[in-house]
N, C-alpha and C positions, 0 to 999 in steps of 0.2 A: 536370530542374533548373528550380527557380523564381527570378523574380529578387525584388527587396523588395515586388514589388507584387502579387504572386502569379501574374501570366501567365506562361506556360510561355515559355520561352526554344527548345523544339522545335520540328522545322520546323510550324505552320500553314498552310500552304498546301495548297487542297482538289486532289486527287487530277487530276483532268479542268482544273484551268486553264493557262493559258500564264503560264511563269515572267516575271517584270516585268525589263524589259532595259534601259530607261530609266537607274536608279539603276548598276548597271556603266559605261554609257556615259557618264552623268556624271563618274561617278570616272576615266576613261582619260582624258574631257576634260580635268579638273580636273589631272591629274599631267600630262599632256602642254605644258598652258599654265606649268606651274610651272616647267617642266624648261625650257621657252622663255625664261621669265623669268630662270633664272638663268644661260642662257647670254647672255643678256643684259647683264645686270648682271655678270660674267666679265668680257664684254670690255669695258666701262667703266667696271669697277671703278678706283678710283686707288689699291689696293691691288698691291703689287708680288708676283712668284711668287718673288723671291729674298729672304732678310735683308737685303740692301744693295742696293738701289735703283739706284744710282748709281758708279760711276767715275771718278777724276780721275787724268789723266796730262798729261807734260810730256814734250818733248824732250829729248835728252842732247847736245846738243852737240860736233861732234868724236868720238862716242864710237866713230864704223865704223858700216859697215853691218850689222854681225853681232850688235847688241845689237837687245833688241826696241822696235822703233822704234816711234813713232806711225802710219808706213807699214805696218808688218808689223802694229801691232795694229789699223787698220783694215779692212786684207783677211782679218784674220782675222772680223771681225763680218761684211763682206762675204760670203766663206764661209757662213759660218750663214746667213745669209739666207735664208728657206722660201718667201716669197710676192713680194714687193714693195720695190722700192729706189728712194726719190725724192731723187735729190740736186742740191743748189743748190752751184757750186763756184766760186770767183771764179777758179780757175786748176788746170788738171788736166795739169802733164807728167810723173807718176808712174807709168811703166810698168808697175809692178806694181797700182797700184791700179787702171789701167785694164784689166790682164788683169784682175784679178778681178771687174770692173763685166762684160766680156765674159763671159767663164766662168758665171756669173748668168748672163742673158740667153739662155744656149748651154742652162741648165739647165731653161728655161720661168718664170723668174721675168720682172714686169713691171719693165722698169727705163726710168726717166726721168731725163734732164740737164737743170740749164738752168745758163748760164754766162753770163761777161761777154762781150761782141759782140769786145774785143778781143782776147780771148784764145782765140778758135778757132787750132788749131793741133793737132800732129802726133795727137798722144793723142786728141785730141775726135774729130779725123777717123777716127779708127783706129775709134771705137764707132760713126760714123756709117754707117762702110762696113760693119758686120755688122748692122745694122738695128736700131740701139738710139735710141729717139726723144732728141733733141739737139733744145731749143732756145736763144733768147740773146736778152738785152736789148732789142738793136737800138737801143742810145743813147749815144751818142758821148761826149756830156757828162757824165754819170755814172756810177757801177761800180755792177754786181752783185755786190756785194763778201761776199754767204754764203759759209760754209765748212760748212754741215750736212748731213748726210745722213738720213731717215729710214726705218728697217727696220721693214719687214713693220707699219708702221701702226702700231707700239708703243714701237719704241727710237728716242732721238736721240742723232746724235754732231753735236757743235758744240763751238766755241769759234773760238780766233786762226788754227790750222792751213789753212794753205792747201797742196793735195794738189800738193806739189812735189817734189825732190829734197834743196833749200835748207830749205823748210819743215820740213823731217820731220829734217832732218841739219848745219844749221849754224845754224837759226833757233832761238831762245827762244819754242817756242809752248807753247800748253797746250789741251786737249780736254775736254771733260764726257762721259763717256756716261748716258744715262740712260733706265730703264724706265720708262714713262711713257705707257699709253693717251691719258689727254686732255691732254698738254703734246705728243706726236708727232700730236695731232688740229690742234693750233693750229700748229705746226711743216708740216704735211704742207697745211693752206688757204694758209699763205702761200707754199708752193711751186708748188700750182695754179693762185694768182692770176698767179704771176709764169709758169709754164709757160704760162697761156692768152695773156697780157699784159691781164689784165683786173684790174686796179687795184680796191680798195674802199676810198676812205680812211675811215678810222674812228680816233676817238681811243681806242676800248676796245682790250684789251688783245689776247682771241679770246675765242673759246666757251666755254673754263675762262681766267676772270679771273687767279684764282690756282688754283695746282696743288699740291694736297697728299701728298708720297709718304707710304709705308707707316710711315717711322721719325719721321712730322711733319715734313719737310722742306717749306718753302712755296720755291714758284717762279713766279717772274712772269714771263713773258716777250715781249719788245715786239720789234716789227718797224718799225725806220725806211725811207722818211719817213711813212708813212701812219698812226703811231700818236706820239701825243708820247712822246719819250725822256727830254725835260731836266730836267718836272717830277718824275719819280719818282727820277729819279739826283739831283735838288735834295737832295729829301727825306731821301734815306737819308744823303749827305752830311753836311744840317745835323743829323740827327741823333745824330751820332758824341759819344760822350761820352767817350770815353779815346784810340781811335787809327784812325788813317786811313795804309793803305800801298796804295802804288800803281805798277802797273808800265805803261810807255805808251809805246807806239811813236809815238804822233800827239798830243799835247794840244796843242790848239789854240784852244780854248773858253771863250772870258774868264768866263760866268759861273760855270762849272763852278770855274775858278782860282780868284776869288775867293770864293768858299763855300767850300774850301780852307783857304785863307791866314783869313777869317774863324773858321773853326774853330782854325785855331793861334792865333791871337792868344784863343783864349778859353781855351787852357789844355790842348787838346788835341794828342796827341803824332801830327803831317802828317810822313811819311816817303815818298817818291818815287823811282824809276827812270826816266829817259826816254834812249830809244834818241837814242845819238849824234847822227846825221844829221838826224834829223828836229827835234833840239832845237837847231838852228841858224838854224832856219824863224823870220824875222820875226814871223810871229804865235806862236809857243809860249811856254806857261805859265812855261819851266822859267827865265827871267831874270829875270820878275816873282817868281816866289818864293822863289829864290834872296837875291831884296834885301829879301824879307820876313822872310829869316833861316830858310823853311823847308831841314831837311836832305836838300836832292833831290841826287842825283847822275847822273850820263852811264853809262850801261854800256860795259863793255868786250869786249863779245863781236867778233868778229871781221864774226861774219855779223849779225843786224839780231835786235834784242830787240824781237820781233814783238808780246807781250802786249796786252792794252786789259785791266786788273785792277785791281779796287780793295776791296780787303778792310777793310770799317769793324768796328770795338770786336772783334774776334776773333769775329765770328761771321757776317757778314752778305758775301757774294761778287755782287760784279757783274763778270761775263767775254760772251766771244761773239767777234761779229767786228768790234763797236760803236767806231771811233776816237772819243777824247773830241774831236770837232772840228763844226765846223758842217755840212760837207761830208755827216757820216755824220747830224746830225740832220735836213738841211731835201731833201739829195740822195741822196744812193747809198741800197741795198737792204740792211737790216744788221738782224742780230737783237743783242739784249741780253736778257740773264738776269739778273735780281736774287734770289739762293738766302739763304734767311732758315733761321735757327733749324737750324744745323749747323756746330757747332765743329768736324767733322770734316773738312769739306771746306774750311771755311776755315785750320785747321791746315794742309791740303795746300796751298794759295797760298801760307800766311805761310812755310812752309819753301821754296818755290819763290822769291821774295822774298830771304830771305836768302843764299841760294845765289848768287841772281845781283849783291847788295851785297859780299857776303865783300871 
């Protein structure tokens, strides 16, 4: 067979020489570095392995222990868990989530705590004594007030949930889970920092500024005090062009209120929740806007409308474990999430919201 230029396409090669080994060995090289690359690029990808990226769940309040809880749905991701479990937890007396953090641990996975200094107690002890690394603040003055855990370096659970009996069963809290290589990379530095107690203030955000899931979800997320919180929650505030709802156990944070109340007086629909008790606090939002004629109400839950939420124009979620107060911007250990461009998850707030106005 000839090709267009008339040299034989047969083998050529004379009788008596040694076959050239060079060119194979390039090509194993050449596929070996490829295959390298894309395991590479796998596991950095910010491309997700499921259609839905993401998770949002809420408390049922009162409902028993028999419905599935935010307790039972964390040990169950705990469960799964293949490699590695890093969690920041401002309060852990949930005996089952501590069996399950044990159970890990009994299975060969790496698991690491770190907690608030004053909330060492029965549960923390219990993972200390089967040899699960525990550390804590060590600051009297301020809270390590995280509630996240990150799995196997890729998923995060966060949000208001603090790993209690209360939290899981008589609180209004709410969780995110999410798949998420470089948002569980920025998740998992800020747990190291605080496991070493090696601080790095930075006003950036981490290593992925913004994080983009697989469906276009952008997600930003800041860890106080080492990263500023109030300018980008300014932003998205004054951005609001139809509606602003808000659920808060703490607002305590005059300019945050007033950015608010400025947006209602421009025509924009300011609707609010703030937990009872804490809306009786001298400094809270909820009397100044009250007399600014915004329609904020008190909840009625029995146990504590734990929330930090604020859902702008039906699309835009800011949750975590972030009090809108100065405490969480200048002192304690707090992450905030600002999730952009997902009516779906903010649909899930705005009915969480209504539920608890009814």
């Amino acid at each position: 067979m000839h090709n267009d230029s008339g040299v034989s396409e047969t083998n050529t090669t004379p009788k008596n020489s040694k076959p050239n080994l060079l060119i194979p060995f390039l090509l194993i090289l050449l596929f070996a570095v490829a295959i390298g690359f894309g395991i590479r690029y796998y596991r950095n990808s910010t491309e997700p392995t499921t259609e839905t990226p993401w998770e949002v769940y809420f408390s049922e309040v009162d409902a028993g222990e028999n419905h599935y809880s935010l307790e039972k749905r964390l040990v169950a991701k705990l469960t799964d868990a293949e490699e590695r479990i890093d969690a920041a937890l401002y309060d852990l007396d949930s005996v089952a989530v501590a069996d399950a953090l044990i159970e890990a641990h009994q299975r060969g996975l790496q698991v690491q705590i770190f907690t608030e200094t004053d909330n060492i107690e029965k549960q923390i002890r219990r993972l200390q004594e089967v040899g699960i690394s525990v550390n804590d603040d060590q600051d009297p003055d301020s809270y390590m007030h995280h509630k996240f855990v990150v799995i196997d370096e890729r998923y995060v659970w966060t949000g208001s949930y603090n790993t209690t009996y209360n939290g899981a069963y008589k609180n209004n809290n709410n969780v995110i889970f999410i798949d998420s290589v470089p948002l569980a990379y920025n998740f998992a530095q800020e747990f190291r920092e605080l496991f070493s107690r090696v601080r790095k203030p930075s006003g950036k955000v981490g290593a992925y500024s913004k994080v983009k899931l697989g469906d276009q979800t952008q997600i930003s997320a800041y860890f106080s005090p080492k990263n500023e919180t109030i300018p980008p929650l300014l932003k998205e505030i004054q951005s609001a062009e139809k509606s602003i709802h808000f659920m808060a156990f703490s607002f305590t944070h005059d300019t945050l209120g007033e950015a608010m109340r400025d947006r209602f007086k421009a025509g924009v629909d300011v609707q609010g929740v703030f937990e009872e008790r804490q809306a009786n606090n001298r400094y809270a939002e909820f009397d100044s806007m009250k007399k600014a004629g915004l329609p904020v109400l008190l909840d009625e839950n029995r146990g504590a409308m734990h929330h930090k939420v604020i859902v702008i124009d039906g699309e835009t979620v800011v949750t975590g474990s972030y009090n809108f107060s100065k405490n969480a911007e200048t002192r304690n250990n707090e992450n905030l999430l600002i999730i952009k461009g997902n009516r779906e998850i903010a649909k899930a707030y705005l009915a969480e919201f209504a539920q608890i106005t009814r």
